[in-house]
C-alpha positions as CSV (number, residue, x, y, z in Angstrom):
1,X,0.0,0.0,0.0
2,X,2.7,2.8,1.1
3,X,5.1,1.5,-1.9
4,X,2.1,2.3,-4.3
5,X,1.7,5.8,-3.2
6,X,5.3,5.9,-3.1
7,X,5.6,5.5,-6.7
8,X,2.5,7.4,-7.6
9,X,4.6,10.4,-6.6
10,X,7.3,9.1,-8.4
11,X,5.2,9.2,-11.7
12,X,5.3,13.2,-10.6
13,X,8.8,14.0,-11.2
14,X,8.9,13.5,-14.9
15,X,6.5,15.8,-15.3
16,X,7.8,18.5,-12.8
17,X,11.2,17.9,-13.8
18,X,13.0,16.5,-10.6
19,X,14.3,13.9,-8.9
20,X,13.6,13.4,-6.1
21,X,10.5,15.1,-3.9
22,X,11.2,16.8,0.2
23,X,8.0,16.0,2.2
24,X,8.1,18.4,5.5
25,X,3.7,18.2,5.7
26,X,2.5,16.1,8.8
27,X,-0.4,14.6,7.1
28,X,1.4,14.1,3.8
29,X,4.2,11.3,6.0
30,X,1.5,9.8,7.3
31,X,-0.2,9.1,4.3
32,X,3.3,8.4,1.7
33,X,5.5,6.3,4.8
34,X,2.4,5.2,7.7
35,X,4.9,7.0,10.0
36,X,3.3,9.7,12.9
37,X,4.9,11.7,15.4
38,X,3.4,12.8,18.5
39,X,2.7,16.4,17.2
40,X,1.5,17.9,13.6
41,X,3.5,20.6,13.5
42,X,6.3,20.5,15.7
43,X,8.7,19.3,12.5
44,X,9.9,15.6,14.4
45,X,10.0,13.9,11.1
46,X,10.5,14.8,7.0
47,X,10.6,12.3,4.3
48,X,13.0,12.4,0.6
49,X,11.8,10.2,-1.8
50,X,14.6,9.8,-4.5
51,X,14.3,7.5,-8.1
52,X,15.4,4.2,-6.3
53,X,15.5,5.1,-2.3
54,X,12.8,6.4,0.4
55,X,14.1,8.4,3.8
56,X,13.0,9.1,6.9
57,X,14.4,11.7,8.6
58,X,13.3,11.4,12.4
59,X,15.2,11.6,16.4
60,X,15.8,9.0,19.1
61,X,12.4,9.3,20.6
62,X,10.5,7.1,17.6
63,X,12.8,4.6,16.7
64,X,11.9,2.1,19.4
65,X,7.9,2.6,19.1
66,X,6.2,-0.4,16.9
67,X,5.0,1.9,14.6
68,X,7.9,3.9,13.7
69,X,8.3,2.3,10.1
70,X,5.6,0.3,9.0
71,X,6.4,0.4,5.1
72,X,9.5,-1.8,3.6
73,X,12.3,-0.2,1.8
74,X,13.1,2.7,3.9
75,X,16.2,4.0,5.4
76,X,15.9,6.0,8.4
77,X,18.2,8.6,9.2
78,X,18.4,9.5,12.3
79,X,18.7,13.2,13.3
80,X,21.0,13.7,16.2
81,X,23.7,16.3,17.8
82,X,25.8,17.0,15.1
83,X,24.5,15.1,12.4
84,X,21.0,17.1,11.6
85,X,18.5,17.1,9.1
86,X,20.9,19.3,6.2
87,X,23.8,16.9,6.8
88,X,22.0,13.6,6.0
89,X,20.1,15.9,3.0
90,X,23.8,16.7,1.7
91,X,25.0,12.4,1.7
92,X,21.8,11.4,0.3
93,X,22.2,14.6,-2.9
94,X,25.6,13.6,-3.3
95,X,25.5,10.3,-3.1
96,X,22.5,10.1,-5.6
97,X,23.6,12.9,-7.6
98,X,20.7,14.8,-7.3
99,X,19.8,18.0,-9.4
100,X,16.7,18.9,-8.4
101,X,14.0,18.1,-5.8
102,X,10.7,19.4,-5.3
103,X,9.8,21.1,-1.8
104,X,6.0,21.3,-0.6
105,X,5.5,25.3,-1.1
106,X,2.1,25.2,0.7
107,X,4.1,23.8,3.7
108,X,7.5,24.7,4.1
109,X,9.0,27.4,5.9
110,X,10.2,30.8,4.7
111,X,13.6,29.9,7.4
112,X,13.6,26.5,6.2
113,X,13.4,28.0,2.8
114,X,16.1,29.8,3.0
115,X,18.3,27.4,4.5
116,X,17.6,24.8,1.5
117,X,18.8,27.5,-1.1
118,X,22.1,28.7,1.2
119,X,23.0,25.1,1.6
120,X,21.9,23.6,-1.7
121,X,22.7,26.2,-4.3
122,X,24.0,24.2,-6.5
123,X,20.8,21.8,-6.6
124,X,17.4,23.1,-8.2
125,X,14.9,23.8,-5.8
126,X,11.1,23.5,-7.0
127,X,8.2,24.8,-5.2
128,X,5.2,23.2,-5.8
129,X,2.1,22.9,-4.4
130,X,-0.8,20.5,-3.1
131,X,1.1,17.4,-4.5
132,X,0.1,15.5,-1.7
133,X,-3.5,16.4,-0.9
134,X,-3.8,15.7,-4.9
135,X,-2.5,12.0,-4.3
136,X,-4.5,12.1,-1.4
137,X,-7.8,12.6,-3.1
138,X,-8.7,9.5,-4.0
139,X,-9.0,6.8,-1.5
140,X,-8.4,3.1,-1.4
141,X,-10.3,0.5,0.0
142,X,-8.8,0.1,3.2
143,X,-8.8,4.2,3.5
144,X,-12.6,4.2,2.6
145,X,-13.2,1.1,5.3
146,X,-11.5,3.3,8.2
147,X,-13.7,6.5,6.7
148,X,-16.6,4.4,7.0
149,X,-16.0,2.9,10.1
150,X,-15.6,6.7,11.8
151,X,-18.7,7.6,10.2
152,X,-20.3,4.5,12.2
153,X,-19.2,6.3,15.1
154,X,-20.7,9.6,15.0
155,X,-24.1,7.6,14.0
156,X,-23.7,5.6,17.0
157,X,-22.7,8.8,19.5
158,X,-25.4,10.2,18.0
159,X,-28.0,7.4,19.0
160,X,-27.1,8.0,22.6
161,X,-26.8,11.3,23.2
162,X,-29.4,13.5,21.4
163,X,-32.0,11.2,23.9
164,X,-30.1,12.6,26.6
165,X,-30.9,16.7,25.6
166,X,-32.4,18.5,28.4
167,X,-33.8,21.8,28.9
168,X,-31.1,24.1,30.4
169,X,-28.2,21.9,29.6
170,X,-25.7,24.8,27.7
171,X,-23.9,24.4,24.3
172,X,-20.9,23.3,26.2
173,X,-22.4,20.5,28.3
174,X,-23.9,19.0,25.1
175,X,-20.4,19.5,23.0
176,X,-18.7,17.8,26.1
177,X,-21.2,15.4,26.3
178,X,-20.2,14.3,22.4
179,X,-16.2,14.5,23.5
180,X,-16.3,12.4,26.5
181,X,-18.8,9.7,24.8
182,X,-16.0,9.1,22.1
183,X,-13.6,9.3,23.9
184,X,-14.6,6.7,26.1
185,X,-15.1,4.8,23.1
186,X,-11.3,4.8,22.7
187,X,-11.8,7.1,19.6
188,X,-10.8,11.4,19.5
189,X,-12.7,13.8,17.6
190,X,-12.2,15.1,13.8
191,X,-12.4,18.5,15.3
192,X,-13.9,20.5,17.7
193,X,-17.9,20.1,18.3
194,X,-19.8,22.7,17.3
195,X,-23.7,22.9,19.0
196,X,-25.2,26.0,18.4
197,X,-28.5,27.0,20.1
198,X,-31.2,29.4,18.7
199,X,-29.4,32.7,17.0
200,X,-26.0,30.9,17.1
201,X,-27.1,28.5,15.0
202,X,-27.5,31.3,12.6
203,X,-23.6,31.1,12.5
204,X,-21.8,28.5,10.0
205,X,-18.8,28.8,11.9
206,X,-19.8,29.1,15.7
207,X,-17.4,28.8,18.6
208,X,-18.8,26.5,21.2
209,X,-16.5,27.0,23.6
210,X,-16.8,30.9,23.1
211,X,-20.5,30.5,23.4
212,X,-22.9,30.6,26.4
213,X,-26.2,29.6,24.5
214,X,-28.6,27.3,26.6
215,X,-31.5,24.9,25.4
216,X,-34.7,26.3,26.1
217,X,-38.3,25.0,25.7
218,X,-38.4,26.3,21.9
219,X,-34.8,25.8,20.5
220,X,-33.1,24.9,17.4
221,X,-30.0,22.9,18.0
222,X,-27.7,22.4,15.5
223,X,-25.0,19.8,16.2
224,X,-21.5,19.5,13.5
225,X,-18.9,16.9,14.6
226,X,-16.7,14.2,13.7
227,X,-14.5,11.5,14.8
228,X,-11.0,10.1,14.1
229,X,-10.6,6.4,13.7
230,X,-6.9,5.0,12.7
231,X,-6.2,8.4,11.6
232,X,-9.4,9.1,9.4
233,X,-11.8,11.2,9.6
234,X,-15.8,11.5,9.8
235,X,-18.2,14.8,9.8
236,X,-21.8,14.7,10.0
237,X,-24.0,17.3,11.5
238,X,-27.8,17.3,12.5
239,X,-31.1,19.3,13.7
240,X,-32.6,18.6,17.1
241,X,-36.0,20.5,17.7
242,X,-38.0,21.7,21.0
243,X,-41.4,22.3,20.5
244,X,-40.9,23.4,16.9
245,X,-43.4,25.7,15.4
246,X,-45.1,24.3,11.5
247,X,-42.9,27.0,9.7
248,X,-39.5,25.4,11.2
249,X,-40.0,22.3,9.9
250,X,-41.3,23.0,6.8
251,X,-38.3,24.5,6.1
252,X,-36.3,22.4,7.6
253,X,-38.1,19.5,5.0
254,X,-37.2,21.7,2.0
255,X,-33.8,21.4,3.2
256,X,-33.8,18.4,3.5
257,X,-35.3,17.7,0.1
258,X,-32.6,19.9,-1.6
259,X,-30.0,17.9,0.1
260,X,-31.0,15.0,-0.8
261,X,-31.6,15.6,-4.1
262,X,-28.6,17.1,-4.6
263,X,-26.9,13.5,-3.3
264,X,-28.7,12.0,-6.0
265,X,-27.3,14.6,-9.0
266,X,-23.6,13.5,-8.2
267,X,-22.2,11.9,-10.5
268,X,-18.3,11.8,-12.0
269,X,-19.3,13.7,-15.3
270,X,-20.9,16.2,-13.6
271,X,-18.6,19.3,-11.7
272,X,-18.2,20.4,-8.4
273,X,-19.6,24.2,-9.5
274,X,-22.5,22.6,-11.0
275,X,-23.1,20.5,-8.1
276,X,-23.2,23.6,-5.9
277,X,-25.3,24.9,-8.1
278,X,-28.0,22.4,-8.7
279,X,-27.8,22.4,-4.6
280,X,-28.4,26.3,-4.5
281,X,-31.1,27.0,-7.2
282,X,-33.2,23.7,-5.4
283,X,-33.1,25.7,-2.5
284,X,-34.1,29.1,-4.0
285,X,-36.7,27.5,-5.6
286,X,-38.3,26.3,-2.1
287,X,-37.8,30.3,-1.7
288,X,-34.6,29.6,1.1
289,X,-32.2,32.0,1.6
290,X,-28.5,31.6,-0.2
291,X,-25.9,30.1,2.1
292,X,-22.5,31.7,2.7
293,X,-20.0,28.6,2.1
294,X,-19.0,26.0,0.4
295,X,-21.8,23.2,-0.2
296,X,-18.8,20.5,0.9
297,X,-15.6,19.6,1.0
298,X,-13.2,16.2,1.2
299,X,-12.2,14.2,3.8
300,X,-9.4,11.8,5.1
301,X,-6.4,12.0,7.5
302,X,-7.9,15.8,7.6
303,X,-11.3,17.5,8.0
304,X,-10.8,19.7,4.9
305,X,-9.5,18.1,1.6
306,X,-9.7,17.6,-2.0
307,X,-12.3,18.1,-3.8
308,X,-13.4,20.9,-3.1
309,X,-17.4,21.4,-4.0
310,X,-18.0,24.8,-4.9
311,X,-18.1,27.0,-7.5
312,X,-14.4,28.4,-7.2
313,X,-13.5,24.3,-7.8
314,X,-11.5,23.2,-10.9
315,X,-11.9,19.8,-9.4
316,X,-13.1,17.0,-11.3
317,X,-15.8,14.2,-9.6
318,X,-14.8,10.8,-9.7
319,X,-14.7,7.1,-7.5
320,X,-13.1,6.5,-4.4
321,X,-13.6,10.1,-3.4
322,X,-15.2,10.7,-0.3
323,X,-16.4,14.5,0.6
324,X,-19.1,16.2,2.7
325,X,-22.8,17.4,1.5
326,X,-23.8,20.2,3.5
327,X,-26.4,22.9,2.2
328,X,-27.4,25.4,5.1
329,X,-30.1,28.2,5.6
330,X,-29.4,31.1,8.2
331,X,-31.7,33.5,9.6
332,X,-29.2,36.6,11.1
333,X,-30.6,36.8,15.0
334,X,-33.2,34.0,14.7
335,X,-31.8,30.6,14.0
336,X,-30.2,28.6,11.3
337,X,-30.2,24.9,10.1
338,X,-27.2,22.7,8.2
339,X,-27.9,18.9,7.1
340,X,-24.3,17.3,6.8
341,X,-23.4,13.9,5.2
342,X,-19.7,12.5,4.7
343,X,-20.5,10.1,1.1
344,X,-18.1,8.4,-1.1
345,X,-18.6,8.1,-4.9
346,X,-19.2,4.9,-5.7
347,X,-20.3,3.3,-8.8
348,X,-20.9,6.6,-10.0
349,X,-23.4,7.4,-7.3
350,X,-22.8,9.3,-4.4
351,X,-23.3,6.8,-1.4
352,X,-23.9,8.2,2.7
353,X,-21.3,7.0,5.1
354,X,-23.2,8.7,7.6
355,X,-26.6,6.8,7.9
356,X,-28.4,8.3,11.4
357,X,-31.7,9.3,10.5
358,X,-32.7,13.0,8.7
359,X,-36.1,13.0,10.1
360,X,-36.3,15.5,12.0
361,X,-35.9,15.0,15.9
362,X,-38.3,16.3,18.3
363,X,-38.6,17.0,21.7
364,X,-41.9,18.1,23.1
365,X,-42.1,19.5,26.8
C-alpha cells in the first residue's frame, strides 16, 4: 500500500522535472510512509523520496515505538547532535547525484526555505504545491473502510446522546457530552464540536467554547462533529428541535429535500460548481435564503480536503472520493439549520457514510 503511493509520486517527477520530492507536511508522512509523530507541526519527522530510495528523517524518541516504520524499503536517518537534518540531505544529494528536488511550497517554511537554497545552491529547488493532498484525493479501500467505520461512530454517538438533551443543559455540556462519549469509546474527535442554540445556529462557523447559548423549551440545536478512527476522519451534522413551530419544519423538510436531491445529482461527469449549483437553485426554488460557504468539502487523515465542491472548484468528480454534502439556511438573529453527510462516490453514485436518520428529531415539553 505505502510503496504504491510511493511510486504514484514518483510518476510526478517527470512531469515537474526533478528527482527526487522533500516532504516536510505532517499529514502528507503519514499518508506516503504510515509514520506519525506525536505532534503535527512540531517538524519531528521529514521524508526524501529519490528515483530508487525512500528516507526518513526522524530523532531517538520514535525509533523504538512499533509503529515507527511500518512500510518496507526505507532507510531511516536518524537526526541527532551533530549530524542534523541538512547533513543527512547533503550524503543522500551527493550520493544520488541529485539536481533537483521538489519542496512542498504550501508547507515549508520561509527559514527552512532559506536554509535549502544557502545550503543547496548548486541543486534546483522546485516549489510546488498540493502534490500531496492531490495523491491524497482519491481513497483506497482500506482508507474508505476506516472513513466508513468513523462515520459508524458519529451515527452511534449520536443514537445515545441527542435522547439525553435537556432543557437548560448549555452548548458546552452537550459538545462535552459528544467528546467524553468518544472518547470513552477509545476514539478522538475530527475536530472540535460545534452545537449551536437558537441565533447561534445562525452562524456556520460558531465557537462553542466561546458560546454561552442554553437549550430552552423552543430551541433549534444544530450539532456539527466528527470523529477520528486509525487516523481518518468523519463529519456529519444534524437538527434537534423543541417544541418546533409548522414554519420550522417545513423549512427544515425543503432542506432536507434539496439535500438530498442534490446527493442524487452526483455523478463523476458532472462538476463540483454545478453540483453547488443544482444544490443552490433547489433551494431558492423552495424560496430559502442563499448560504454563505462552500456546499462540501473532502475528507481523510484531515477535516478539509480535495475536492473541493463549490463553485471556485477546478476539481473533477470521480470514484473512491469521499467528501461532505452540507447545504445550510441562516436566519441573522433568529436561528439557522445545516444537514451534513460525509458520502463516497461509488459506482458513479454518491453513497452516505453517515446513515443516522434526517427526520427531523423532536422533543416536546
Amino acid at each position: 500500500m505505502f510503496n504504491d503511493r510511493i511510486e504514484r509520486l514518483r510518476a510526478f517527477f517527470e512531469k515537474n522535472k526533478i528527482e527526487a520530492f522533500f516532504i516536510s507536511n505532517f499529514y502528507n508522512i503519514l499518508y506516503f510512509t504510515g509514520f506519525k509523530t506525536l505532534t503535527t507541526n512540531e517538524r519531528e519527522a521529514f521524508v526524501l523520496v529519490t528515483k530508487k530510495n525512500t528516507y526518513l528523517f526522524t530523532d531517538g524518541r520514535y525509533i523504538d515505538k512499533k509503529f515507527a516504520l511500518p512500510i518496507l524499503n526505507i532507510r531511516l536517518a536518524l537526526i541527532e547532535p551533530g549530524k542534523g537534518l541538512f547533513y543527512h540531505l547533503r550524503n543522500i544529494i551527493e550520493r544520488e547525484k541529485i539536481k533537483s528536488f521538489g519542496i512542498e511550497a504550501d508547507d515549508i517554511r520561509q527559514s527552512e526555505y532559506q536554509k535549502f537554497t544557502q545550503i543547496f545552491n548548486s541543486v534546483s529547488i522546485v516549489p510546488t504545491e498540493r502534490v500531496g493532498l492531490k495523491l491524497r484525493e482519491v481513497k483506497d479501500e482500506k482508507e474508505i473502510e476506516k472513513i466508513k467505520k468513523a462515520c459508524e461512530i458519529t451515527d452511534q454517538c449520536l443514537e445515545e446522546i441527542i435522547p439525553s438533551i435537556k432543557i437548560k443543559m448549555t452548548e458546552q455540556q452537550l459538545a462535552f457530552n459528544i467528546e467524553m462519549w468518544i472518547k470513552k469509546k477509545g476514539y478522538d474527535l475530527a475536530f472540535d464540536p460545534i452545537v449551536a442554540v437558537n441565533k447561534n445556529s445562525a452562524l456556520p462557523h460558531y465557537h462553542t467554547k466561546e458560546g454561552a447559548g442554553k437549550i430552552e423549551k423552543e430551541s433549534i440545536i444544530l450539532i456539527d462533529f466528527g470523529v477520528k478512527a486509525e487516523n481518518y476522519l468523519s463529519d456529519i451534522t444534524r437538527m434537534v428541535f423543541l417544541n418546533p413551530t409548522v414554519e420550522t419544519l417545513n423549512i427544515y423538510d425543503w432542506l432536507l429535500q434539496a439535500q438530498k436531491k442534490t446527493t442524487k445529482y452526483i455523478r463523476p461527469e458532472v462538476k463540483p460548481g454545478e453540483i453547488d449549483a443544482y444544490c443552490r437553485t433547489s433551494l431558492a426554488d423552495s424560496h430559502l435564503p442563499n448560504f454563505p460557504h462552500s456546499l462540501g468539502h473532502g475528507v481523510g487523515l484531515e477535516i478539509h480536503e480535495f475536492p473541493k465542491i463549490s463553485h471556485l472548484s477546478d476539481d473533477s468528480i470521480t470514484d473512491g472520493q469521499i467528501f461532505t454534502i452540507e447545504p445550510g439556511v441562516y436566519f441573522e438573529g433568529r436561528w439557522g439549520m445545516r444537514i451534513e453527510d460525509t458520502v463516497v462516490i461509488k459506482n458513479w453514485d454518491a453513497e452516505p457514510l453517515t446513515e443516522y436518520t434526517k427526520e427531523p428529531y423532536i422533543i416536546k415539553s
